[in-house]
DODREN-418689 format. One record per residue (C-alpha): y, z, x; residue number from 1. Coordinates in pm, 1 decimal, m for minus. Layout:
BEGIN
ATOM;Y;Z;X;NUM
...
***
This chain:
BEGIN
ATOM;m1009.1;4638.3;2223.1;1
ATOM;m825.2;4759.1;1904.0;2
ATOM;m520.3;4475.0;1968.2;3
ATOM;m808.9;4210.4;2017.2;4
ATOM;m1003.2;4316.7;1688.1;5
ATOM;m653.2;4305.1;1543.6;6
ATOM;m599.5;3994.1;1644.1;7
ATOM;m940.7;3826.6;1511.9;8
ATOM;m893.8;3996.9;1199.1;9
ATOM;m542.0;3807.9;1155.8;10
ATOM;m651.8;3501.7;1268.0;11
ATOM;m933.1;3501.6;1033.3;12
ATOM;m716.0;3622.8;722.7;13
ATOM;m453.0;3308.0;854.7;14
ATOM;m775.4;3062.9;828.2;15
ATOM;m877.1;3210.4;530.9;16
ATOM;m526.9;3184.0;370.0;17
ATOM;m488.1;2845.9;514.4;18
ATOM;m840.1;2751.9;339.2;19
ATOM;m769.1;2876.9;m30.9;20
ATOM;m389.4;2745.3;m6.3;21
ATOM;m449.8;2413.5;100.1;22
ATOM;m621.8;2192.1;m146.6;23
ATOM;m449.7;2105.9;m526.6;24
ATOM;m618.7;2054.2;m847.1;25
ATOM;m496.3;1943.6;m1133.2;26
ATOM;m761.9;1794.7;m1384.8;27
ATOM;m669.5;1885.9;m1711.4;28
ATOM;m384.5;2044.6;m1672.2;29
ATOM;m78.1;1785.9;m1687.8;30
ATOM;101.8;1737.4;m2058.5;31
ATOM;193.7;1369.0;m2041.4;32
ATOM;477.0;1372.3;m2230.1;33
ATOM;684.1;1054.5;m2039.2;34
ATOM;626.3;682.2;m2154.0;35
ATOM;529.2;530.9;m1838.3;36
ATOM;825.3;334.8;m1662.7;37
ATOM;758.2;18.4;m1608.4;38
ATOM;975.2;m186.9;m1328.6;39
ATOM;1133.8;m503.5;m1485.6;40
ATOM;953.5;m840.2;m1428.2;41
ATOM;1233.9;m1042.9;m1203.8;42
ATOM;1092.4;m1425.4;m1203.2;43
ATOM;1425.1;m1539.1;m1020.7;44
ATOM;1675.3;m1828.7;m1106.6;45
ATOM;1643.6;m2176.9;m942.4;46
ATOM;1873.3;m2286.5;m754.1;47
ATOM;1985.5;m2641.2;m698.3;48
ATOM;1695.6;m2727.6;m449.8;49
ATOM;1422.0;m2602.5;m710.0;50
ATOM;1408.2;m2296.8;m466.9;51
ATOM;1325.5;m1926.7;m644.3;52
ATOM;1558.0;m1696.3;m557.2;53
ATOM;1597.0;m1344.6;m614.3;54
ATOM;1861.5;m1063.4;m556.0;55
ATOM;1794.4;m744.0;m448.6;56
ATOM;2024.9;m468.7;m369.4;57
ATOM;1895.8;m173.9;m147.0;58
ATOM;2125.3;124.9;m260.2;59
ATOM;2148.5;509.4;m327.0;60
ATOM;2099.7;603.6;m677.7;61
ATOM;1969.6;947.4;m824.8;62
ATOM;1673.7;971.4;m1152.7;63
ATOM;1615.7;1266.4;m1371.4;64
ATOM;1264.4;1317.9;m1274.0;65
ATOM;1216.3;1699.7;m1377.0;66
ATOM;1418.3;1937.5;m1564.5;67
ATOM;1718.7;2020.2;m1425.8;68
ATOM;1945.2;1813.8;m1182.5;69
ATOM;1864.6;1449.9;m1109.9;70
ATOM;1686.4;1369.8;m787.1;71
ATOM;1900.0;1211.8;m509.7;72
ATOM;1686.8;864.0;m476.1;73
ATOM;1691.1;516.4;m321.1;74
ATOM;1582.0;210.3;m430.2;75
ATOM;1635.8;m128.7;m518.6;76
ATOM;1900.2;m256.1;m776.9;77
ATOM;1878.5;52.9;m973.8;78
ATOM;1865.7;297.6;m752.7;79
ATOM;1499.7;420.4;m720.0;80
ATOM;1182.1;183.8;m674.2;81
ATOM;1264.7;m214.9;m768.5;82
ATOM;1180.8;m452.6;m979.2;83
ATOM;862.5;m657.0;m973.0;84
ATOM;952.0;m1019.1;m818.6;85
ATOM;699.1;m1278.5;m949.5;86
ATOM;662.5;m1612.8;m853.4;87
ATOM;341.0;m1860.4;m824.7;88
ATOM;188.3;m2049.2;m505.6;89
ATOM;328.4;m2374.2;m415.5;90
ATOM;683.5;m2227.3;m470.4;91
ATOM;944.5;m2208.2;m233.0;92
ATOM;1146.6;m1862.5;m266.5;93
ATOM;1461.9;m1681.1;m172.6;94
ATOM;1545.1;m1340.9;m167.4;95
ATOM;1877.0;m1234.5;m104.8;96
ATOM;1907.9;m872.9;6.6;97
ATOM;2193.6;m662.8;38.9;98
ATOM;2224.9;m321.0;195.9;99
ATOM;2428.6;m60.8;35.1;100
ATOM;2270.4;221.9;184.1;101
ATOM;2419.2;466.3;432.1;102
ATOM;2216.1;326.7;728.3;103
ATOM;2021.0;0.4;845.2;104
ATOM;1737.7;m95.8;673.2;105
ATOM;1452.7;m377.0;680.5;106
ATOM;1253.4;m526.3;356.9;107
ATOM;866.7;m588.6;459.1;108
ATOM;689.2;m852.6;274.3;109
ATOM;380.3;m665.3;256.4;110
ATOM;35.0;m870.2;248.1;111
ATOM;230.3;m1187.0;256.3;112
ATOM;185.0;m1495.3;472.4;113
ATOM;486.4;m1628.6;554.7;114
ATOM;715.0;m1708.9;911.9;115
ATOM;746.6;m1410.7;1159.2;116
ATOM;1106.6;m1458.5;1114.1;117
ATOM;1063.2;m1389.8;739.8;118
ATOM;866.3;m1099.7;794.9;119
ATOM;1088.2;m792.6;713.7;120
ATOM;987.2;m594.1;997.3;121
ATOM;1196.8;m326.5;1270.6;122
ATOM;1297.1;m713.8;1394.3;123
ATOM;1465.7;m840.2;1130.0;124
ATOM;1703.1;m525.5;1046.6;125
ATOM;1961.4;m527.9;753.3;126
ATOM;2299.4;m375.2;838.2;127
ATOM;2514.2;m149.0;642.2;128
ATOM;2702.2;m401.3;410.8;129
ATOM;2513.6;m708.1;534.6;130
ATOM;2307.0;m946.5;321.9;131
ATOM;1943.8;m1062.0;483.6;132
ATOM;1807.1;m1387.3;265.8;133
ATOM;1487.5;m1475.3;426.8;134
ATOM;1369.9;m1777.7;253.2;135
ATOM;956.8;m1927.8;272.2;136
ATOM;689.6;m2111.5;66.4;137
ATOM;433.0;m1908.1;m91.7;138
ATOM;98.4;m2048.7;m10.6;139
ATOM;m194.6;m1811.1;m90.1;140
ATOM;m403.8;m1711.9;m400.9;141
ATOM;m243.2;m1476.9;m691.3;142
ATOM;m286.6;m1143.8;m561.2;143
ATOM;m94.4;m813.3;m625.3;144
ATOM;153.7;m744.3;m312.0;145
ATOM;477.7;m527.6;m245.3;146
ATOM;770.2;m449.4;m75.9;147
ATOM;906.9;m218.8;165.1;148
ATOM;1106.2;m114.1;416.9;149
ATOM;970.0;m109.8;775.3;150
ATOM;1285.0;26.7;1015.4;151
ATOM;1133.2;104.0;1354.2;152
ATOM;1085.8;485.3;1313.7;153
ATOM;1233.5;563.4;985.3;154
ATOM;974.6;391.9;736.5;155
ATOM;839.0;710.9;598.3;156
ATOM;1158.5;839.4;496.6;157
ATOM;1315.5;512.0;333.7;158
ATOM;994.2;460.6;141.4;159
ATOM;938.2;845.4;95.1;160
ATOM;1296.8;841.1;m96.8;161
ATOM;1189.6;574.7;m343.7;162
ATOM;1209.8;235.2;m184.3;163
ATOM;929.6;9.1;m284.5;164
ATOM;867.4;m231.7;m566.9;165
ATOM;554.7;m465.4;m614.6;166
ATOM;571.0;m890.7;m555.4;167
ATOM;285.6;m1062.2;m792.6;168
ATOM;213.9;m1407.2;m689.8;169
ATOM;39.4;m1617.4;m916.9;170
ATOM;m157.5;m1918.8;m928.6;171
ATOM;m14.2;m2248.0;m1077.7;172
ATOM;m304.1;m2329.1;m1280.7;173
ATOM;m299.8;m1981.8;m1478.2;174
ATOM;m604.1;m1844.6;m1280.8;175
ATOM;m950.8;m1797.1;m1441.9;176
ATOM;m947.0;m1722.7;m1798.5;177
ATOM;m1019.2;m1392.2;m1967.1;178
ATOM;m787.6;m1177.5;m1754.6;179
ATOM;m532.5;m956.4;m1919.9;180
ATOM;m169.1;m1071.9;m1821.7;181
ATOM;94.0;m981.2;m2036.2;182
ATOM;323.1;m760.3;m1785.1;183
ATOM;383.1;m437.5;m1907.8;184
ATOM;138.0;m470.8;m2198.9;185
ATOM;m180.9;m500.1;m2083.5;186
ATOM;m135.3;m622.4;m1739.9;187
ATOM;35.7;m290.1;m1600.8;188
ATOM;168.7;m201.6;m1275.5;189
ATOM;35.2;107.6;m1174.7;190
ATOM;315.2;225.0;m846.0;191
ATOM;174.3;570.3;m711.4;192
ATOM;358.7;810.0;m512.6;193
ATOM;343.3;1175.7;m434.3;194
ATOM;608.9;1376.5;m369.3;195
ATOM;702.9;1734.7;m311.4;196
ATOM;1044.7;1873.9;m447.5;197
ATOM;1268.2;2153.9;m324.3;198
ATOM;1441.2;2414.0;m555.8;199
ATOM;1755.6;2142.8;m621.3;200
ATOM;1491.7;1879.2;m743.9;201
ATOM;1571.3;1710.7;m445.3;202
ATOM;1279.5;1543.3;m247.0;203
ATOM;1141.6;1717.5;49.1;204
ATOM;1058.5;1612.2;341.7;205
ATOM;935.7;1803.1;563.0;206
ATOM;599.9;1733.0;692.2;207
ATOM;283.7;1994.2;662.6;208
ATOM;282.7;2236.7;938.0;209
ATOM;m86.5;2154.8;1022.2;210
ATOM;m235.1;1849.3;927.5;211
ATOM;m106.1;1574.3;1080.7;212
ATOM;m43.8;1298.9;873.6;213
ATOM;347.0;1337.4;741.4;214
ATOM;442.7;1442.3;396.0;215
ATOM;157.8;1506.2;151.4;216
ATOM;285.2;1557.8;m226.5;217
ATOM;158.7;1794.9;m501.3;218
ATOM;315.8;1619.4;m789.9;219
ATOM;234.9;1203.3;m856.3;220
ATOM;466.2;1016.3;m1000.1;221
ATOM;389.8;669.4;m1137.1;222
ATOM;650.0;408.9;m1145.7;223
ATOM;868.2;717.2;m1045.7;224
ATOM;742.4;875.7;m1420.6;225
ATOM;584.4;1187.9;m1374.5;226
ATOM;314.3;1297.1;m1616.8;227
ATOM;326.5;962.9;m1772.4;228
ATOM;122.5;824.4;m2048.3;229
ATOM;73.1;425.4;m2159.8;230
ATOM;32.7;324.1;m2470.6;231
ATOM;m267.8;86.8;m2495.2;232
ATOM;m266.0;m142.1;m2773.3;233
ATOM;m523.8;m436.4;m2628.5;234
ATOM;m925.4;m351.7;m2596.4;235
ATOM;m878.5;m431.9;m2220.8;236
ATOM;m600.5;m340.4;m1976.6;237
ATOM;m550.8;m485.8;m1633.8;238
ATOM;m441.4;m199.2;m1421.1;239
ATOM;m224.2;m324.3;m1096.3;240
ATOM;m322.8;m14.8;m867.7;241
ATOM;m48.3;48.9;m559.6;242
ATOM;m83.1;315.1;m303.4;243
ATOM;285.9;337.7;m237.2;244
ATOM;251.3;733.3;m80.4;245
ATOM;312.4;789.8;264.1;246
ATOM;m5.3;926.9;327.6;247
ATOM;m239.3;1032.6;46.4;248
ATOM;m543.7;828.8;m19.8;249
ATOM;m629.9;832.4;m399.6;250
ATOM;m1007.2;792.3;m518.6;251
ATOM;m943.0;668.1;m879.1;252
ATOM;m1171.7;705.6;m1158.3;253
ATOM;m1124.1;802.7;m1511.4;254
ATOM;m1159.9;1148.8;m1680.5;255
ATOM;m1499.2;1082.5;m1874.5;256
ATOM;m1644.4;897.2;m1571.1;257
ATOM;m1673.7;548.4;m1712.9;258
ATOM;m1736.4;250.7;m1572.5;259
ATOM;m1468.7;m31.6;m1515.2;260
ATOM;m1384.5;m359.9;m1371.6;261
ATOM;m1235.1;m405.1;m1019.2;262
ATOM;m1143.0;m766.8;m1052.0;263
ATOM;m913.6;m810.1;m720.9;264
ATOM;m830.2;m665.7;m394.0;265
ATOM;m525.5;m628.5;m155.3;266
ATOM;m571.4;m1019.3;m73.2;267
ATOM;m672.9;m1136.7;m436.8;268
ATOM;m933.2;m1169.6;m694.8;269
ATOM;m1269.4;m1059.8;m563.0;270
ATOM;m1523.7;m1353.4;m586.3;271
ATOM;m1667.7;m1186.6;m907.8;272
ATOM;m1614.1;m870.5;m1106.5;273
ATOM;m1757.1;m536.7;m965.3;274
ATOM;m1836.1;m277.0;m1209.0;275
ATOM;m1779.0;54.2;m1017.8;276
ATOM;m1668.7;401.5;m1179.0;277
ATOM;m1404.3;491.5;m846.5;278
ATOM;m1208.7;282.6;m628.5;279
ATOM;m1044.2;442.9;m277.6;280
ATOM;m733.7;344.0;m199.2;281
ATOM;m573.5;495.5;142.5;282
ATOM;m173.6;380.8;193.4;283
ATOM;m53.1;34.8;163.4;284
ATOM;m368.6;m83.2;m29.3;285
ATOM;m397.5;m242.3;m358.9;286
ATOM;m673.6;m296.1;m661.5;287
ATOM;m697.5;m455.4;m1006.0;288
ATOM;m916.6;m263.8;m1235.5;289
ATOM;m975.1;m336.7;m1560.8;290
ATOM;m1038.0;m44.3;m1868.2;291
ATOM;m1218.3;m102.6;m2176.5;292
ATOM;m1099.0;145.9;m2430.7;293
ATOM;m1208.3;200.3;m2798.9;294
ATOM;m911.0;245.5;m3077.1;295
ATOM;m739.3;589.7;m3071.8;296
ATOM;m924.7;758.4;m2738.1;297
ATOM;m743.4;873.3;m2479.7;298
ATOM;m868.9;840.2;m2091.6;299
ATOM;m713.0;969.3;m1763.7;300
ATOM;m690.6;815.7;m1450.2;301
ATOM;m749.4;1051.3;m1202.0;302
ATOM;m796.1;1057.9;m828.7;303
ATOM;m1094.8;1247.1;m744.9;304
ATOM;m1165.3;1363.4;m345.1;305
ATOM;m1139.2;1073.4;m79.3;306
ATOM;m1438.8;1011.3;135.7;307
ATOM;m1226.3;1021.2;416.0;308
ATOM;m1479.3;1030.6;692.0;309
ATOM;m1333.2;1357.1;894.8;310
ATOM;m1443.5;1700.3;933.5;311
ATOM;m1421.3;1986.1;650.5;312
ATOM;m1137.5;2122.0;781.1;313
ATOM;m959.4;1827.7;894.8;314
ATOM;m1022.7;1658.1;519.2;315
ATOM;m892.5;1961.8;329.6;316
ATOM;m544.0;1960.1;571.1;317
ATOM;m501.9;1601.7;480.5;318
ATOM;m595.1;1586.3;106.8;319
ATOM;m986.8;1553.8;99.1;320
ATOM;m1004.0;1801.4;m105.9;321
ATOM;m738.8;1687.7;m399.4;322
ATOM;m843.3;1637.3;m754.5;323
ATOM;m542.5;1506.2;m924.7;324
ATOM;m447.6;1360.9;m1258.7;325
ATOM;m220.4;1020.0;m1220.7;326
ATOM;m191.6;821.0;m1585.1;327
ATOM;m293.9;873.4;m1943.3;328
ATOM;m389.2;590.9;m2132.2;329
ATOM;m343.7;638.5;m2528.1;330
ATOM;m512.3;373.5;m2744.1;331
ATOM;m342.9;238.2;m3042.1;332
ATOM;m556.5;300.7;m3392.8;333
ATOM;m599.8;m54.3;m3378.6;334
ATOM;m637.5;m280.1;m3073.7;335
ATOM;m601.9;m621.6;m3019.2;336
ATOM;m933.6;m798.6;m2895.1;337
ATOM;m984.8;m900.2;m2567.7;338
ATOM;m1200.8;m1161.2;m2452.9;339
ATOM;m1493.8;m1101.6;m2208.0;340
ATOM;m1401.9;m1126.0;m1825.4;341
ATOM;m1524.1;m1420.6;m1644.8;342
ATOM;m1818.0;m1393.9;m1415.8;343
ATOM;m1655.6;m1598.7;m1155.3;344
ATOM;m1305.5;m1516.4;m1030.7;345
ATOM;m1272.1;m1666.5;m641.2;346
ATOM;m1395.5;m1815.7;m378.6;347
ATOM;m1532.9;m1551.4;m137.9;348
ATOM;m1397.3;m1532.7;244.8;349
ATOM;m1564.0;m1786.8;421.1;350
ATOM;m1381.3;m1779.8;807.5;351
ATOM;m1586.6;m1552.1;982.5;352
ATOM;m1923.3;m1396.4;1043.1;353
ATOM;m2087.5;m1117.2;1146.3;354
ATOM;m2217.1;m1243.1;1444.9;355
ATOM;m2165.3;m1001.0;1724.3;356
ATOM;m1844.4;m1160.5;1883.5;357
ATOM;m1541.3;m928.7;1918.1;358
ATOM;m1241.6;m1065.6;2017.2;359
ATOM;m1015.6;m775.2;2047.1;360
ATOM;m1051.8;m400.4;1985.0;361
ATOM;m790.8;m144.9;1865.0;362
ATOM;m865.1;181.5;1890.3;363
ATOM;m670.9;424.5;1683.9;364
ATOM;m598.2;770.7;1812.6;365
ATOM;m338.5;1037.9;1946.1;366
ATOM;m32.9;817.6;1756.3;367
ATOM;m122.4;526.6;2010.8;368
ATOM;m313.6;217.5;1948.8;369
ATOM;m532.5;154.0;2250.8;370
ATOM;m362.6;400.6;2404.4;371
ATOM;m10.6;220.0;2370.0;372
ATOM;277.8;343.4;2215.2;373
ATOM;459.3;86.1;1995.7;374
ATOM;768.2;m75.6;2207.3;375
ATOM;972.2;m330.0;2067.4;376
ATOM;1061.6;m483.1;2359.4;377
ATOM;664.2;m554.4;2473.5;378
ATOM;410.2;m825.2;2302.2;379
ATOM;109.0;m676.5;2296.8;380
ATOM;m112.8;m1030.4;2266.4;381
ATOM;m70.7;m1422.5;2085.5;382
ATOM;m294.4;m1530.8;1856.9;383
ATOM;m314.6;m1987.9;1844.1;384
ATOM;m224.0;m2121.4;1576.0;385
ATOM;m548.2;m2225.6;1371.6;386
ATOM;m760.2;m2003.4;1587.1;387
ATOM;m1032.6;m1758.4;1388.9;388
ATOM;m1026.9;m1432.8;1597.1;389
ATOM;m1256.6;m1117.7;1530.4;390
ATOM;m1120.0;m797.1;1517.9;391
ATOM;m1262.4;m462.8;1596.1;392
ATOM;m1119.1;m163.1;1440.8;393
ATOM;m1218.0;212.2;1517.6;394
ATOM;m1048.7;539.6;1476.7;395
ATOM;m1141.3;796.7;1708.9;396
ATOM;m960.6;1112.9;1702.2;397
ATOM;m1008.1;1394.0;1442.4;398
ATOM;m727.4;1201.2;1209.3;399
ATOM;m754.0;971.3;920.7;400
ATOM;m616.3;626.9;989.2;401
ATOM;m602.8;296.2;831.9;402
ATOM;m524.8;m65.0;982.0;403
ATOM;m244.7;m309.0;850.0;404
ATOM;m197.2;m668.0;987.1;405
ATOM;128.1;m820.4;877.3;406
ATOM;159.8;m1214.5;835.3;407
ATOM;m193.3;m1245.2;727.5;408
ATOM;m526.0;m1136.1;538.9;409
ATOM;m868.3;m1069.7;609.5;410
ATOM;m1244.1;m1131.4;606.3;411
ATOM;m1444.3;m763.9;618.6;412
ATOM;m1757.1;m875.3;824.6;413
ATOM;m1917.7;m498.4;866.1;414
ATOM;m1878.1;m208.0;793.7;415
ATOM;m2021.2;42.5;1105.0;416
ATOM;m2282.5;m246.5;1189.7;417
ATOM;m2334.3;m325.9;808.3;418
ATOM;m2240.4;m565.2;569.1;419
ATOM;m1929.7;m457.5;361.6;420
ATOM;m1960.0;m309.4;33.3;421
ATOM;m1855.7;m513.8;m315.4;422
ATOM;m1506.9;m322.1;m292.0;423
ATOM;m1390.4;m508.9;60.4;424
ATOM;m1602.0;m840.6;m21.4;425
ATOM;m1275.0;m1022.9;m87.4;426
ATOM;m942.5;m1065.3;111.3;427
ATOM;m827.8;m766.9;260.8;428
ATOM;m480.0;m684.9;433.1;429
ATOM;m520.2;m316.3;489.4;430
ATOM;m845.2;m108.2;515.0;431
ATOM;m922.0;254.6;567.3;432
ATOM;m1081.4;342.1;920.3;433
ATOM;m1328.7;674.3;888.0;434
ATOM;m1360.1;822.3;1185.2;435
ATOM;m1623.2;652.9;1476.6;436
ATOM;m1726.0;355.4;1222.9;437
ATOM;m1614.2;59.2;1349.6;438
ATOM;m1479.2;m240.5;1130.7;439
ATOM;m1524.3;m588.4;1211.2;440
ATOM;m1284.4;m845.1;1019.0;441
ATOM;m1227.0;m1194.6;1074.4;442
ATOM;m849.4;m1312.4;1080.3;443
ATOM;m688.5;m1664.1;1139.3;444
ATOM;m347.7;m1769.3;1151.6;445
ATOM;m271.9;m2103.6;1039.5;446
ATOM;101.8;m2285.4;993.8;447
ATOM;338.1;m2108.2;1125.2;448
ATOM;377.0;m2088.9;1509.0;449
ATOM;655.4;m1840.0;1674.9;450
ATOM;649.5;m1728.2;2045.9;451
ATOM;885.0;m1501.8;2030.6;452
ATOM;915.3;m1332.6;1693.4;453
ATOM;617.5;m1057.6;1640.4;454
ATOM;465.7;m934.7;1381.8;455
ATOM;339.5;m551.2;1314.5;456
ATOM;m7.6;m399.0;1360.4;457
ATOM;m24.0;m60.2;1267.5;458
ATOM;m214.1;225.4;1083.0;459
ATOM;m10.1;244.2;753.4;460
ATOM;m7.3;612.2;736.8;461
ATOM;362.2;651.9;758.7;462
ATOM;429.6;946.8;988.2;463
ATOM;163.8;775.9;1247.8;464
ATOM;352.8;479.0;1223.9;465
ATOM;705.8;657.0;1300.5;466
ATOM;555.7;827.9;1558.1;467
ATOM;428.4;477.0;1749.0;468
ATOM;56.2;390.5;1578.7;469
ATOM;233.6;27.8;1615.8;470
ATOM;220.6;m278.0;1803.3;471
ATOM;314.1;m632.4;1836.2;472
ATOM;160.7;m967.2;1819.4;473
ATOM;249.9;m1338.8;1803.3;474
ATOM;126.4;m1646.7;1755.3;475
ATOM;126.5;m1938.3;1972.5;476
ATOM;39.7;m2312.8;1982.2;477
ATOM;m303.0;m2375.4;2107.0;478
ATOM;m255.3;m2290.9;2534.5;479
ATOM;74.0;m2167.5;2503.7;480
ATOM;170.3;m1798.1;2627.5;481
ATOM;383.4;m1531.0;2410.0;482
ATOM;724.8;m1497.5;2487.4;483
ATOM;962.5;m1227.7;2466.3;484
ATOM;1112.7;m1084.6;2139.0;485
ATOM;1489.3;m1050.7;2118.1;486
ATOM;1627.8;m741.0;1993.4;487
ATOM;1834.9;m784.6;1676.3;488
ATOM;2196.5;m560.2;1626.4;489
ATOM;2121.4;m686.3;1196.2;490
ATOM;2167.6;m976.1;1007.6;491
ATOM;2528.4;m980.7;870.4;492
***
């Protein structure tokens, strides 16, 4: 009876430790004392066909992040992150990529429609010393996407290590007026990552014990600047938002709780601007928010809890709990005016409604997608070409989950039975899945048509992914039946 008591009594200090251990807060208490980095703007060179085209070079590199000894890193060109590629609809692009990394690699297109082929997934693998130059012709709205790597079961560690960078497509016309867009002034990338550091200021690793959900970070870095500040010198400030972390989702808001702008989603520009104090961004997702600031105030952007949807204890092990500050924002004594945003931005979604079809269902849960394992050598379903499908998505185990589509974007038709909120009202590409509330989107694939060359759905949670939270689709011609994916040794 005394060894049982014992026993409780341990258990219940463990939970208890467990508890007050696992949750970080750091309102208030970061000195930002780094300029914000911010990535160089890469518009390409044309080449003799009128063709964009771009170089990147995937290699090892090392950053003085902290104190002390640089941080081993990878990254693109210069060793850690990449620069941001730009380059409007209508164009036709090129982007030559060469690995000088120690082991194969992939570059992921992320929210991008383009050819299977083109796609940058496990498919399309880079090998050591090879160049990949996947070439297409951007046709969708200005939006704010990025790129990746996406190696079948190594993703999480060649992002985790600093391999990421964002693509902004723009439109030809200039888009609607009134939106900041001088890059780096006040139209700002905004790359967040967390990441947790061992005593050699090299990055670690190794996953939480308990939890679940692969490495989560207690110090952000922004454009791989830690404690950075930006210097604001315009009344309003376009703020690119990228949730580049493996698995953290962010809540942002800013320190005084003031309202701003969210002008555009993962997809594009909502239909109008939404006037919101937070915006929730789980892995893989994107936002542009816009700040209005007053001369010489200073403002922090900080991510306050995620409504993630789970249980207490299941949100505090995966970073429900976390309060943390990300950017400061210092306005000049003077500031340039800034003209009023417009009330109309888009078009809304129109290829779907909410009218009780489902066409397929994934279920998310145990590292499976309907209870499948991802397999590179199996196609889980085709899609026709032209065909509107709608899409069920529900996450059912104790875990928080999100859902990524590659190739394409989406319509958000409800939201657990109702209609979606102003946040997911315009194109989508990735969306958070709380647990038992099913999502209903509406997704069509239009030009390109490839039997045999998949593309990715998976929950963009990193670790889950690695672990198999993956599958395969294709699309067909109207009647036509998938075919069978070959397996790639790398391009070369």
């Amino acid at each position: 009876m005394i060894g049982t008591s014992a026993t409780i009594a341990a258990c219940a200090a463990g939970a208890a430790w467990l508890w007050t251990t696992s949750d970080i807060d750091t309102a208030g208490t970061i000195r930002f004392v780094n300029r914000l980095a911010v990535p160089p703007l890469d518009t390409g060179r044309r080449d003799g066909s009128g063709r964009r085209v771009f170089d990147l070079r995937a290699a090892v590199g090392s950053r003085r992040l902290r104190p002390g000894r640089p941080t081993p890193t990878w990254g693109f060109d210069n060793g850690h992150l990449g620069p941001t590629l730009r380059a409007a609809r209508g164009e036709t692009v090129v982007v030559n990529v060469r690995n000088e990394l120690t082991e194969t690699t992939t570059v992921h297109w992320h929210g991008m429609h383009l050819p299977a082929s083109m796609d940058g997934g496990p498919h399309q693998p880079i090998r050591v010393g090879a160049t990949w130059s996947p070439s297409w012709r951007i046709d969708q709205p200005a939006a704010t996407l990025w790129y990746h790597p996406h190696p079948h079961g190594r993703t999480g560690q060649h992002v985790y290590r600093g391999m990421a960078g964002m693509f902004i497509v723009d439109d030809p016309s200039g888009g609607p007026p009134g939106l900041p867009g001088r890059y780096g002034v006040d139209d700002v990338p905004v790359i967040v990552q967390d990441k947790n550091f061992d005593g050699d200021n090299r990055f670690d690793e190794a996953s939480r014990l308990i939890g679940g959900v692969g490495v989560l970070g207690d110090t952000v870095l922004v454009n791989g600047t830690i404690a950075p500040y930006h210097d604001v010198t315009a009344e309003r400030t376009r703020l690119r938002l990228l949730n580049a972390s493996n698995a953290r989702t962010y809540r942002f808001g800013l320190s005084d709780g003031r309202p701003f702008a969210l002008v555009g989603t993962d997809g594009g520009l909502l239909p109008a601007p939404h006037t919101t104090d937070r915006i929730q961004l789980s892995p893989g997702e994107r936002a542009e928010i816009v700040v209005t600031m007053r001369p010489s105030e200073r403002l922090v952007l900080r991510s306050h809890p995620p409504e993630l949807g789970a249980d207490f204890w299941t949100s505090r092990l995966t970073g429900g709990d976390d309060t943390l500050d990300v950017l400061e924002l210092r306005a000049a004594p003077r500031l340039t005016p800034s003209p009023a945003l417009p009330g109309v931005l888009a078009e809304p979604p129109r290829i779907g409604s909410a009218d009780g079809r489902v066409d397929r269902r994934f279920e998310l849960a145990n590292f499976m997608i309907n209870d499948r394992v991802m397999d590179m050598s199996r196609i889980d379903f085709g899609v026709a070409r032209g065909v509107t499908e709608v899409w069920e998505i529900v996450s059912t185990d104790l875990l928080p989950h999100n859902f990524h589509a590659h190739g394409t974007r989406f319509q958000v038709l409800s939201v657990g039975g109702a209609a979606p909120p102003p946040e997911l009202r315009g194109w989508k590409d990735t969306i958070y899945a709380p647990r038992q509330v099913p999502i209903r989107v509406a997704v069509r694939f239009g030009d390109q048509a490839d039997p045999n060359t998949p593309y990715m759905f998976h929950c963009h949670l990193l670790y889950h992914e690695d672990q198999g939270m993956m599958g395969q689709f294709v699309v067909t011609e109207p009647g036509r039946s998938p075919g069978r994916p070959a397996l790639h040794d790398g391009h070369g």
